[in-house]
C-alpha positions as CSV (number, residue, x, y, z in Angstrom):
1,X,40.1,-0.5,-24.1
2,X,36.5,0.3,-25.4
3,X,35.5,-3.2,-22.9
4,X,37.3,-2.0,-20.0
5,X,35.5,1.3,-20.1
6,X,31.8,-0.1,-20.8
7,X,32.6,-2.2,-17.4
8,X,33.6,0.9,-15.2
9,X,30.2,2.4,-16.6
10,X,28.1,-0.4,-15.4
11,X,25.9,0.2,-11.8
12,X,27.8,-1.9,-9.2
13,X,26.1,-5.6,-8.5
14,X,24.4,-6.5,-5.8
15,X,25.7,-9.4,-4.1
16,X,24.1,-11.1,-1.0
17,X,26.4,-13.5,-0.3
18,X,30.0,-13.7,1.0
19,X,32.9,-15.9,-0.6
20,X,32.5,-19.5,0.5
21,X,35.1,-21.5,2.0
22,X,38.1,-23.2,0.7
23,X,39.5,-20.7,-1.5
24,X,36.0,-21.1,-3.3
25,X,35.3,-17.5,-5.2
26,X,31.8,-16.2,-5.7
27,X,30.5,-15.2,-8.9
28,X,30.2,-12.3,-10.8
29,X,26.7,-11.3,-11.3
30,X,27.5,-9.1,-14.3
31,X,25.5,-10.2,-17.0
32,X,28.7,-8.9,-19.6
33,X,31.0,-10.8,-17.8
34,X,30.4,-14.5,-19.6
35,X,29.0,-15.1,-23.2
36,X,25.4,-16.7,-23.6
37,X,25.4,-20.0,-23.6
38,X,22.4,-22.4,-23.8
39,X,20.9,-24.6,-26.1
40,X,16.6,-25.1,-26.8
41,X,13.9,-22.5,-26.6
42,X,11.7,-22.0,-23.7
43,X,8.6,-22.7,-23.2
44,X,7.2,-21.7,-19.8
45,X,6.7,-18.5,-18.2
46,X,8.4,-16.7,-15.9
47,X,11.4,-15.5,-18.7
48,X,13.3,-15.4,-21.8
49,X,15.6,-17.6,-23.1
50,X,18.9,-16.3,-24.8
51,X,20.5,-17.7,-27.6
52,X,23.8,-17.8,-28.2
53,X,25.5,-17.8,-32.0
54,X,27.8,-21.1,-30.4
55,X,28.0,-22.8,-27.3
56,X,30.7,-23.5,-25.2
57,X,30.1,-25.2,-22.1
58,X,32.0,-25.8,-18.8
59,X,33.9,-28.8,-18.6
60,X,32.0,-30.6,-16.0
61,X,34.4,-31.0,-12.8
62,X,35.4,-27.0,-12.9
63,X,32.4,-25.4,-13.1
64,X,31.3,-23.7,-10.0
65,X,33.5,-22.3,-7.4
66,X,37.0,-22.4,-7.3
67,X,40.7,-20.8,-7.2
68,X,41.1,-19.0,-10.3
69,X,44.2,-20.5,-12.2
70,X,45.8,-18.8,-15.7
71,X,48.0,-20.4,-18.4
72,X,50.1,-18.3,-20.5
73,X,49.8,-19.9,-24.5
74,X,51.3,-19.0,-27.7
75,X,48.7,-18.0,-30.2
76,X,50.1,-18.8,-33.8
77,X,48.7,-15.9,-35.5
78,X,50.9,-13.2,-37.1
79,X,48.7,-9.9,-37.1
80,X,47.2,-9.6,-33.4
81,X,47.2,-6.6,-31.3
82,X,47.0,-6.7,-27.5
83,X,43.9,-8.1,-25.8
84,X,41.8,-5.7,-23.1
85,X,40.9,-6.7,-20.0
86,X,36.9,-7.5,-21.8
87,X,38.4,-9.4,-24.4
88,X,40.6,-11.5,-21.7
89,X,37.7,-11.7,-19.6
90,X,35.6,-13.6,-22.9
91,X,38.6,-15.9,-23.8
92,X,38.8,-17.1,-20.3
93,X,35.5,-18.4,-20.2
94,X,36.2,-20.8,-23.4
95,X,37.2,-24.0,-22.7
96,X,39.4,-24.2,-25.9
97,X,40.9,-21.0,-27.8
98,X,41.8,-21.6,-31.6
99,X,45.6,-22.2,-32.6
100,X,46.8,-24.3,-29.9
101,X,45.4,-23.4,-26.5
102,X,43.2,-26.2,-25.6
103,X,46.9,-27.9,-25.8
104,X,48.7,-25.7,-23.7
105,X,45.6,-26.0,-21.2
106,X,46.3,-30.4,-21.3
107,X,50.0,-29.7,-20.7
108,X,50.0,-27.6,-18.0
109,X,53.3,-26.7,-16.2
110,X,54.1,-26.0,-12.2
111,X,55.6,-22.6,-13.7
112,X,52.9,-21.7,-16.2
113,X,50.6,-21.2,-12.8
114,X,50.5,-17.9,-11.5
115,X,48.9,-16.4,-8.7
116,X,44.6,-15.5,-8.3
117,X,45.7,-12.2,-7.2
118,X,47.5,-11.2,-10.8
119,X,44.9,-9.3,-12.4
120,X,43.6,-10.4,-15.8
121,X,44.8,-8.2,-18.3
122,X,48.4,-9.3,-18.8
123,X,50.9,-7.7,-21.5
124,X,51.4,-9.0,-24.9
125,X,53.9,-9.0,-27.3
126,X,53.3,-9.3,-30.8
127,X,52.7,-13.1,-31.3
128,X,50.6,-12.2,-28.5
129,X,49.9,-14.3,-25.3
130,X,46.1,-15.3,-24.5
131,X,45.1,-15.7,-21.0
132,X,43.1,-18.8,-20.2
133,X,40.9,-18.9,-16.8
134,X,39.2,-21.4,-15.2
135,X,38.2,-22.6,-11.5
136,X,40.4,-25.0,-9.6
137,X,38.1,-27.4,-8.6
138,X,36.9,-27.0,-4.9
139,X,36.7,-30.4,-3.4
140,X,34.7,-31.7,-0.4
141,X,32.7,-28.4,0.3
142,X,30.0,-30.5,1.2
143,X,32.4,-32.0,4.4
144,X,32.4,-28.1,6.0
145,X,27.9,-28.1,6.1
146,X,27.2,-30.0,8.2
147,X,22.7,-29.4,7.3
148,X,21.2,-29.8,4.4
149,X,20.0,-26.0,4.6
150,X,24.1,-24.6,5.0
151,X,24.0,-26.9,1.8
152,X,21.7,-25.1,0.0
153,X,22.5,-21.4,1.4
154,X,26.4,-22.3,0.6
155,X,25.1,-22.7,-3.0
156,X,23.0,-19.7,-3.3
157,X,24.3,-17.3,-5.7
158,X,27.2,-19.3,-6.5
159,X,28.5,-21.3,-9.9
160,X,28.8,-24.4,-8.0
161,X,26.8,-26.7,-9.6
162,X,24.3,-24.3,-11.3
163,X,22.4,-25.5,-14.3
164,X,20.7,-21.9,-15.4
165,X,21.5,-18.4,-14.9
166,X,19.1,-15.2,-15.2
167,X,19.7,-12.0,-17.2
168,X,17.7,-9.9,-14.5
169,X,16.7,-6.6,-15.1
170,X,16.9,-4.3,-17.8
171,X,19.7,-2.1,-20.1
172,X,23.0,-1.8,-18.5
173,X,21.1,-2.5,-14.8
174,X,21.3,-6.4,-16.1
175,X,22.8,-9.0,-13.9
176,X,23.6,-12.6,-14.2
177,X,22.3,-14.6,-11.6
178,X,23.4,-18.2,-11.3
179,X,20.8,-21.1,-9.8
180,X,19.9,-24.8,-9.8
181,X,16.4,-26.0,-11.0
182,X,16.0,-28.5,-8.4
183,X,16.1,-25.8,-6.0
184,X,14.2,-23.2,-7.5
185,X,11.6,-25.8,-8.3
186,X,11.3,-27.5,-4.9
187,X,10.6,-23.9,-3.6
188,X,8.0,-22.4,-6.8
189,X,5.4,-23.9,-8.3
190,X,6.0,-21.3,-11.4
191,X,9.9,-22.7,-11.5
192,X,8.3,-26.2,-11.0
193,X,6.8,-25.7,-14.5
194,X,9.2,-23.7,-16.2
195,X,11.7,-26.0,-15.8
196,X,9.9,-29.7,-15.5
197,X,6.3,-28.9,-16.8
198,X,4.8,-29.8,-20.4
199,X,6.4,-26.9,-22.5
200,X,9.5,-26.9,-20.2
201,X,12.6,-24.9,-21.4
202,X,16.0,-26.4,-22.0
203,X,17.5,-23.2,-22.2
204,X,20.4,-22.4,-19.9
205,X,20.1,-18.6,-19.1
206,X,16.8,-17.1,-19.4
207,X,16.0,-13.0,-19.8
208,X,13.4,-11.7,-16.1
209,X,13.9,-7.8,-17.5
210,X,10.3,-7.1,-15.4
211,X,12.1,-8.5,-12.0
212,X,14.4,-6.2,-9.9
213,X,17.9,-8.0,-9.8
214,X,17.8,-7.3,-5.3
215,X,14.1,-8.7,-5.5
216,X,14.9,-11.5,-7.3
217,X,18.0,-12.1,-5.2
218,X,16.2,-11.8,-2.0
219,X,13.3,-14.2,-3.8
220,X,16.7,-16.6,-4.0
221,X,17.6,-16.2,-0.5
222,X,14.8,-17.0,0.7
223,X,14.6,-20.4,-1.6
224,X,17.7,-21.5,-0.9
225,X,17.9,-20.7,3.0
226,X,14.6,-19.5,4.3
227,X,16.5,-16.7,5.3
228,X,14.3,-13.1,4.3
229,X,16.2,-9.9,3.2
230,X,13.8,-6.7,2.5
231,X,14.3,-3.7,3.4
232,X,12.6,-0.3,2.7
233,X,13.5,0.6,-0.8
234,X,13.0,-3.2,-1.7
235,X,10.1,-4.3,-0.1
236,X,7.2,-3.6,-2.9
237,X,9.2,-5.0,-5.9
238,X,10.1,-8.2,-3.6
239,X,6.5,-8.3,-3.2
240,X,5.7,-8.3,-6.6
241,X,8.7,-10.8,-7.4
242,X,7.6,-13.0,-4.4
243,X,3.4,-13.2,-6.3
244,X,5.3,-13.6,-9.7
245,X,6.9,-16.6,-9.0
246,X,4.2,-17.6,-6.3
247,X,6.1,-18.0,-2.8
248,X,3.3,-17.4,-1.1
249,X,5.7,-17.6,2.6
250,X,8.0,-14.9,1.5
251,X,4.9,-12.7,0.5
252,X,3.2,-12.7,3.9
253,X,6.9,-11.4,5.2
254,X,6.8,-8.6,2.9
255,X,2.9,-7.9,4.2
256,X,4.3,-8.1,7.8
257,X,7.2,-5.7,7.0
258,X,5.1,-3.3,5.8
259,X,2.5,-3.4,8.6
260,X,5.4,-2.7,10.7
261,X,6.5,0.6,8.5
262,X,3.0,1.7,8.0
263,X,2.7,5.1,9.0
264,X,0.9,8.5,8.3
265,X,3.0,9.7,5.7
266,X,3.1,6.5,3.6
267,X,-0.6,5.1,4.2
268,X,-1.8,6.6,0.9
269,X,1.8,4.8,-1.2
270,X,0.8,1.3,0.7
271,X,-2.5,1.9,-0.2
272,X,-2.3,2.1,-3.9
273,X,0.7,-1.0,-3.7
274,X,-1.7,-3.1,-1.7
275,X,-4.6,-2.5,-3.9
276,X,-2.5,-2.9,-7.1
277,X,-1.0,-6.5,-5.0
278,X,-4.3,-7.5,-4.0
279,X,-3.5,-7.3,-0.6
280,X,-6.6,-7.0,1.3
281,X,-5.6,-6.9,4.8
282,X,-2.9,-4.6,4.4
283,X,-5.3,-2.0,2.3
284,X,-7.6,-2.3,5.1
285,X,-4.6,-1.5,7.8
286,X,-3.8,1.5,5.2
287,X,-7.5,2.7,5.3
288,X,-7.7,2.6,9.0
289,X,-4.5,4.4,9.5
290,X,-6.0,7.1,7.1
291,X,-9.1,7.3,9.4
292,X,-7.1,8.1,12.4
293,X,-4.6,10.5,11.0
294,X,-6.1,12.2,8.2
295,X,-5.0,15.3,8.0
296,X,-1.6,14.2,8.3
297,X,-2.2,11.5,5.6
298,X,-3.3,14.2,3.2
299,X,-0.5,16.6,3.8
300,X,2.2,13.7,2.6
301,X,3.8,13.8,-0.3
302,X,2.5,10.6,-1.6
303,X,-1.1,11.6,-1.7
304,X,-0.8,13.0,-4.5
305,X,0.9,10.4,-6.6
306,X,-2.2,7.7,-6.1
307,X,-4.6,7.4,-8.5
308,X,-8.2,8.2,-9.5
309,X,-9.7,4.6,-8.4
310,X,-7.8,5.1,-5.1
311,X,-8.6,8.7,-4.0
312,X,-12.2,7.5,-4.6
313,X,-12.2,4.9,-1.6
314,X,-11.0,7.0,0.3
315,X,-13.6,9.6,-0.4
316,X,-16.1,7.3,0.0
317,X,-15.3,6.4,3.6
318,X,-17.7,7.6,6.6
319,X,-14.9,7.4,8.9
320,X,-12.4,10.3,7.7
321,X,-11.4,12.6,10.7
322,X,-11.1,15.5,9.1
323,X,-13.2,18.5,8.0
324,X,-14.7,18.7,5.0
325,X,-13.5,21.6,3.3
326,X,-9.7,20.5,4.0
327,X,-10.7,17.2,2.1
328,X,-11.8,19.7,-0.1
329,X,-8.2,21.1,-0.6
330,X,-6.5,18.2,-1.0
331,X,-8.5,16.8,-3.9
332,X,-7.7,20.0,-5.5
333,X,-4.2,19.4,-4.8
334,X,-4.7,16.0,-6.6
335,X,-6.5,17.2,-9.3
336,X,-3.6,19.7,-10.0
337,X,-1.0,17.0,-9.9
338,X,-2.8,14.8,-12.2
339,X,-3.7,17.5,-14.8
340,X,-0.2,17.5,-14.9
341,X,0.5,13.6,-15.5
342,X,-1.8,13.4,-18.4
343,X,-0.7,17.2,-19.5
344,X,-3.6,19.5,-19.1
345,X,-3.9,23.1,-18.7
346,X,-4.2,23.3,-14.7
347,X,-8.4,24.8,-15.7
348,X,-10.5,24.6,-13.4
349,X,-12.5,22.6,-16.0
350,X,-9.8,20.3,-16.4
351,X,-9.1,19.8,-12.6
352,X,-12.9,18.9,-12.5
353,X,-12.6,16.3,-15.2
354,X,-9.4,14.6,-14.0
355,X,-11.5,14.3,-10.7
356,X,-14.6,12.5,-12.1
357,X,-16.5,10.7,-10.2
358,X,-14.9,11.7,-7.1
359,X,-16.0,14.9,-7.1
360,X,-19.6,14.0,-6.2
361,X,-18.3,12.3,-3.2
362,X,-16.9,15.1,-1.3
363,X,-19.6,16.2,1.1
364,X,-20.5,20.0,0.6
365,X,-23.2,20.4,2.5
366,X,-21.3,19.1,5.9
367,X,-19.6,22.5,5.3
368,X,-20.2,25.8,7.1
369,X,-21.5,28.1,4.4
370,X,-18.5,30.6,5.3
371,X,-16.5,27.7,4.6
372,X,-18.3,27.1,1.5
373,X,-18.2,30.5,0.6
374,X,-14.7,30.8,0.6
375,X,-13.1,28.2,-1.3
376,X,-15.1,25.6,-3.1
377,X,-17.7,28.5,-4.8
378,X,-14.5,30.0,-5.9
379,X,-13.0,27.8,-7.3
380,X,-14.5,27.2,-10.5
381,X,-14.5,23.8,-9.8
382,X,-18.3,23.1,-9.1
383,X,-20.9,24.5,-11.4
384,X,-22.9,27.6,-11.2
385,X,-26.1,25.8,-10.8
386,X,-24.0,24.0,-7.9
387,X,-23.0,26.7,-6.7
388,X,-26.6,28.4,-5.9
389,X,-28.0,24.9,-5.0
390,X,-25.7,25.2,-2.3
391,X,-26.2,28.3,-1.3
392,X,-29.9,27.7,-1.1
393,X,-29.4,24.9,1.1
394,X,-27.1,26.2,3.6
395,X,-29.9,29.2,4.2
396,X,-33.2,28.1,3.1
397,X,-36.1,26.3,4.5
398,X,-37.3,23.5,3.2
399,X,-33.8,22.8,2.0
400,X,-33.5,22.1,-2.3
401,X,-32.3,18.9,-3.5
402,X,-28.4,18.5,-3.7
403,X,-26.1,16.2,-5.8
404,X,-23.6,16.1,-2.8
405,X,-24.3,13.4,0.1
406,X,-25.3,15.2,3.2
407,X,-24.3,12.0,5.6
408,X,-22.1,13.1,8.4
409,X,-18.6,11.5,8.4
410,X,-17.8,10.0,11.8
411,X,-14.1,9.6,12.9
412,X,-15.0,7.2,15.4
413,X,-14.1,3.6,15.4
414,X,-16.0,0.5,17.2
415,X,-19.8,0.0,16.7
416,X,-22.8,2.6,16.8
417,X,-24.6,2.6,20.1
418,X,-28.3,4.3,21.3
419,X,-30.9,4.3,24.3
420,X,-34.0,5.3,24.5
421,X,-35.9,6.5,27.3
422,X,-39.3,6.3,27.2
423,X,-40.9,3.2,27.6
424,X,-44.3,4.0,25.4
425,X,-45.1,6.3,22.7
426,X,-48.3,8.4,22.6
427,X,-50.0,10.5,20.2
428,X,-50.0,14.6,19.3
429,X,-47.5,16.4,20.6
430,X,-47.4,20.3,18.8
431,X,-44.7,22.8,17.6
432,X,-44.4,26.7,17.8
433,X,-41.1,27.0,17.8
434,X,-40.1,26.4,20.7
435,X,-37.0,23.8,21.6
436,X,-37.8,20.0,23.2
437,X,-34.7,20.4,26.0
438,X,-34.1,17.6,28.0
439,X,-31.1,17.9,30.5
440,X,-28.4,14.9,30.7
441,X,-25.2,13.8,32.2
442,X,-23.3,10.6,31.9
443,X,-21.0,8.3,34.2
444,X,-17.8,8.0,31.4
445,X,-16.4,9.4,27.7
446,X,-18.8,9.0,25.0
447,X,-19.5,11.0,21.5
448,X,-22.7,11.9,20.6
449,X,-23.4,11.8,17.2
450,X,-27.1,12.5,16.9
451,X,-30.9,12.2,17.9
452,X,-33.8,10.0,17.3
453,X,-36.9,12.2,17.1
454,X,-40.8,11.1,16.6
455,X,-42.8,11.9,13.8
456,X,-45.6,13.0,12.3
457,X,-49.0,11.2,13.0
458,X,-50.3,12.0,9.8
459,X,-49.0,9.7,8.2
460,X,-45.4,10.5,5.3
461,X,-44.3,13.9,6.4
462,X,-40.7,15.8,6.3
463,X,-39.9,17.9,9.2
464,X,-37.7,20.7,9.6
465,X,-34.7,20.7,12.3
466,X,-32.5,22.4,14.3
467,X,-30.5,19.8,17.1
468,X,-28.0,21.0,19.2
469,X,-25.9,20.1,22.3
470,X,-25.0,22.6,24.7
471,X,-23.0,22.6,27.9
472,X,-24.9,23.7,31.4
473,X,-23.1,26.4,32.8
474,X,-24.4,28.0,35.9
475,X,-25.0,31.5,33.6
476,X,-24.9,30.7,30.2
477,X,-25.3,27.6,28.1
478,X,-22.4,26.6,25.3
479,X,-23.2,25.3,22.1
480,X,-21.0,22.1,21.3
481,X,-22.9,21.0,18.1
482,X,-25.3,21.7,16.0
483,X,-27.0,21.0,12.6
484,X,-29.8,22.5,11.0
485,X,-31.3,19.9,8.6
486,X,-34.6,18.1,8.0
487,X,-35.7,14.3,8.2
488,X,-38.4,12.6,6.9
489,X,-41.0,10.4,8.3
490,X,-43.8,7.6,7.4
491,X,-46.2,8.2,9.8
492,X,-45.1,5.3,12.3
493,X,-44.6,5.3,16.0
494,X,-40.7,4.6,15.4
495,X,-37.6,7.3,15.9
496,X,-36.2,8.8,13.0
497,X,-32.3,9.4,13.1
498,X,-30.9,13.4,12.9
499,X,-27.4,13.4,12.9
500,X,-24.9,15.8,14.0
501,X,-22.0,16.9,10.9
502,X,-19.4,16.1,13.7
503,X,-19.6,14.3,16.7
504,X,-20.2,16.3,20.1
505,X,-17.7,14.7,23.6
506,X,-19.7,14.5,26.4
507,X,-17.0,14.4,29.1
508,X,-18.4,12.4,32.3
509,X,-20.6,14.4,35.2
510,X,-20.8,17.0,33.3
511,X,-24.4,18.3,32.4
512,X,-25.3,18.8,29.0
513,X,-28.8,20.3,27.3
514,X,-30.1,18.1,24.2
515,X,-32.0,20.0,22.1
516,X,-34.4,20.1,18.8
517,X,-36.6,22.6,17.3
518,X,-38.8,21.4,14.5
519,X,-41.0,22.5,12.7
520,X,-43.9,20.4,11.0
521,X,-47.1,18.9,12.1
522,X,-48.2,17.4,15.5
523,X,-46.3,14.2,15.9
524,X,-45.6,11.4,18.6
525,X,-44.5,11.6,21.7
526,X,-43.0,9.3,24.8
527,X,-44.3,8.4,28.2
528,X,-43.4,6.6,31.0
529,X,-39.4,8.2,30.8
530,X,-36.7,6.8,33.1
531,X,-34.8,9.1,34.9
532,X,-31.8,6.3,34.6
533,X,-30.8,4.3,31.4
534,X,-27.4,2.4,31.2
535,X,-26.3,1.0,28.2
536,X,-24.3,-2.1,27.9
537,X,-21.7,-3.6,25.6
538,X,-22.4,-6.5,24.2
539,X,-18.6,-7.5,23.7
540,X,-17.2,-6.0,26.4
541,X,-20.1,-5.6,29.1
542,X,-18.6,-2.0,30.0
543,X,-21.6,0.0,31.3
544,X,-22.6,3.7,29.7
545,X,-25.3,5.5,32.3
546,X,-27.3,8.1,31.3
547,X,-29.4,10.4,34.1
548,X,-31.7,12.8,32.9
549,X,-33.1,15.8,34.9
550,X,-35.2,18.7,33.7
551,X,-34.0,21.8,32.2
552,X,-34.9,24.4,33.3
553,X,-36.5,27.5,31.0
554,X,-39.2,27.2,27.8
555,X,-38.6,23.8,26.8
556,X,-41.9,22.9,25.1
557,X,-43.0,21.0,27.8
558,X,-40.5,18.0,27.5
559,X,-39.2,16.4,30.9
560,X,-37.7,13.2,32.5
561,X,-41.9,11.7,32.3
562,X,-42.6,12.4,28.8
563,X,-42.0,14.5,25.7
564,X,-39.7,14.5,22.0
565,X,-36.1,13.0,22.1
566,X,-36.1,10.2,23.0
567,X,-33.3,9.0,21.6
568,X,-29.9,9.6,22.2
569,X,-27.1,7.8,19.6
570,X,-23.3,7.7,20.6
571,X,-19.9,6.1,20.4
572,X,-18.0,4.9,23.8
């Protein structure tokens, strides 16, 4: 019984369909269950024909669906030992058996007919009995649809009148699929050619062992009935079925589905599908959901599964909300998991070379230089020459070149905004260290993410910085933000932008204290300030206002009138 025991092994088949109507059975998709049979070679893509050693076709009015009938028939040999339920199974599909049973098949009997429900593997004796099987021929189906799409669904999946089957998937996962050519190439362009192009195949069953045998069932479904069936675990290879065989209609519903499903936890998994699909929209949907929940993005499980191309655009993005030195951590977590995949030593000189070029994109210099201090120096990640580069930078003036980009990530959506509040500019205005203040409040939510300053009127300059912006309490002042950096000029009239690392919420009637402390040569200056500037969208024509007072204290002598910042840049 070496057959009957190969079939118990076998994963069960996936079947979308129920059994059709008058008494008609569906099929089996097991692809062990029937023997090869086609004729020709193929010549189109899309699969691989199977040859058979001989071919036995259906007689033409049983095949398809049907009330399974058996004949008993003497077999006139004299050695033969009982048949198994996998050898019965075989013999039934034969339209003739040697030594008499195409005969016995012709002369059929009211008493030779037993029952569907008898199961296949019937005793023997020793001239032995073989078992032959074939459908009853369903007549008039087509009376009980009454469209031409119950038509077509009723034969989806099903024998009746199929002119090619499928040997889909791979090992013992394989499964015969039945289908029609008309209908697979009314609905594909890629069947279209397979089956009626120039290098057309004649074959009748043809190998798909790339394609999913649920994906390529739910890639039928859809053919035959319009009707789509994905689900979670079989959405991405239904996906990659659906461009395969380029059903352009079922594609978009597996982009929708997974819009639908995107979430935190499996942004970074879509990601790498939709970039590996060419699915621009949804990798842009990914990306934006990565913007807004970051941290919890990193801490899934999938992060570190993408790959090296992957975690790059994401690095590279200016809209990550989250710190640096926790993006810090989880390419380090990457880096660990991938040494393993290509099986490294966990080094830290092989967690820097599995990171390549993404390394240079994570932003050191936006940390604190505790933060700095305490993981990435020790790491032994980043250089020694790195290392004191940094160093240098975070506490030194004029700061030393870096490798790293110094650009503030912003985790703020919509488009940049900025007013200005002067309406001339004027020349020499000095520094001795003491802070431009200007005093503000505003009339709704914004984020401020940084100054426009004047500069030098001596022509190409670089200035020292320090902006900051505090809250105005009655007895002390609260810093909200700050960065100590430097900008350079080119000797113009125009503002130069000095951004915060984060951005600073300015909550409405509240007052706030803009600050800047530079050092470098005399430089411009603004008159003719407005006490009021309101800023208005362009898109939606909702109104930001800005009032500015004077605060109080050594302030360098900028007011409302005239003085440095004049420039104030935000989100809403």
């Amino acid at each position: 019984m070496a057959a009957e025991e190969e079939s118990n092994s076998r994963a069960p088949c996936l079947n979308f369909s129920s059994p059709g109507p008058l008494g008609n059975a569906q099929p089996s998709n097991n692809a062990h269950s029937s023997p090869a049979t086609n004729e020709g070679s193929a010549g189109a893509t899309g699969g691989t024909p199977r040859t058979a050693g001989h071919s036995n076709p259906q007689p033409g009015p049983d095949r398809g669906g049907g009330t399974d009938v058996r004949v008993e028939t003497s077999l006139n040999r004299q050695h033969t030992t009982p048949q198994s339920a996998g050898q019965s199974a075989t013999a039934a599909r034969a339209p003739t058996v040697a030594g008499g049973a195409s005969g016995a098949a012709t002369n059929m009997t009211a008493s030779s007919v037993e029952s569907p429900n008898i199961p296949s593997s019937l005793p023997s004796s020793p001239a032995s009995a073989a078992v032959l099987v074939y459908r009853e021929p369903v007549y008039n189906w087509q009376a009980t649809k009454n469209t031409v799409k119950e038509r077509f669904a009723f034969l989806f999946n099903n024998e009746v009148l199929s002119d090619v089957h499928f040997l889909v998937g791979k090992g013992m996962g394989v499964q015969r699929i039945p289908a029609h050519r008309f209908a697979l190439a009314v609905g594909s362009a890629v069947f279209d050619a397979m089956f009626n192009g120039g290098m057309a195949t004649t074959s009748t069953e043809i190998e798909l062992p790339d394609v999913e045998p649920a994906a390529f069932l739910a890639l039928l479904k859809f053919l035959y009935s319009d009707e789509v069936q994905i689900g979670p675990e079989t959405v991405m290879t239904t996906l990659y079925t659906a461009k395969k065989y380029a059903v352009p209609a079922l594609e978009a519903h597996c982009v929708e589905f997974l819009k639908k499903n995107l979430r935190a936890d499996n942004a970074f998994m879509l990601l790498t599908q939709a970039r590996l699909f060419d699915e621009p929209q949804l990798a842009s949907l990914c990306l934006e959901n990565i913007d807004k929940n970051t941290v919890d993005a990193l801490a899934a499980e999938g992060f570190t599964d993408i790959d090296l191309d992957t975690l790059v655009a994401v690095l590279e993005r200016d809209t990550l909300g989250v710190r640096e030195v926790r993006l810090f951590g989880a390419a380090v977590r990457w880096a660990e998991a991938e040494t393993q995949r290509q099986q490294y030593q966990p080094t830290p000189e092989n967690k820097r070379k599995v990171l390549g070029k993404a390394l240079v994109l994570i932003r050191f210099p936006l940390m604190t230089i505790e933060e700095f201090a305490a993981g990435p120096a020790q790491s032994g990640i980043l250089s020694d020459q790195e290392v004191v580069s940094l160093f240098l930078h975070f506490t030194v003036n004029p700061k030393p070149h870096v490798e790293f980009i110094d650009r503030p990530r912003c985790c703020l959506r919509g488009k940049e905004c900025s007013i200005t509040r002067f309406g001339q500019v004027e020349s020499r205005w000095g520094y001795s260290g003491t802070s431009d203040c200007i005093r503000f409040s505003v009339n709704r939510r914004i984020f401020v993410v940084g100054f426009g300053l004047y500069g030098s009127i001596h022509g190409p300059t670089d200035y020292q910085v320090n902006i900051q912006v505090k809250r105005n309490n009655i007895y002390y002042n609260t810093v909200l933000g700050q960065n100590d950096t430097g900008f350079s000029c080119d000797g113009s009239s125009n503002t130069f932008r000095v951004m915060f690392k984060e951005p600073v919420e300015i909550l409405p009637s509240v007052n706030y204290i803009a600050c800047a402390t530079l050092k470098g040569p005399d430089s411009h200056y603004g008159t003719k300030g407005m006490r009021k500037v309101t800023h208005e969208a362009p898109a939606t024509g909702t109104k930001t206002c800005f009032t500015f007072c004077y605060a109080a204290g050594n302030n360098n002598g900028t007011s409302v009138e005239d003085g440095q910042i004049p420039e104030v840049i935000f989100y809403t």
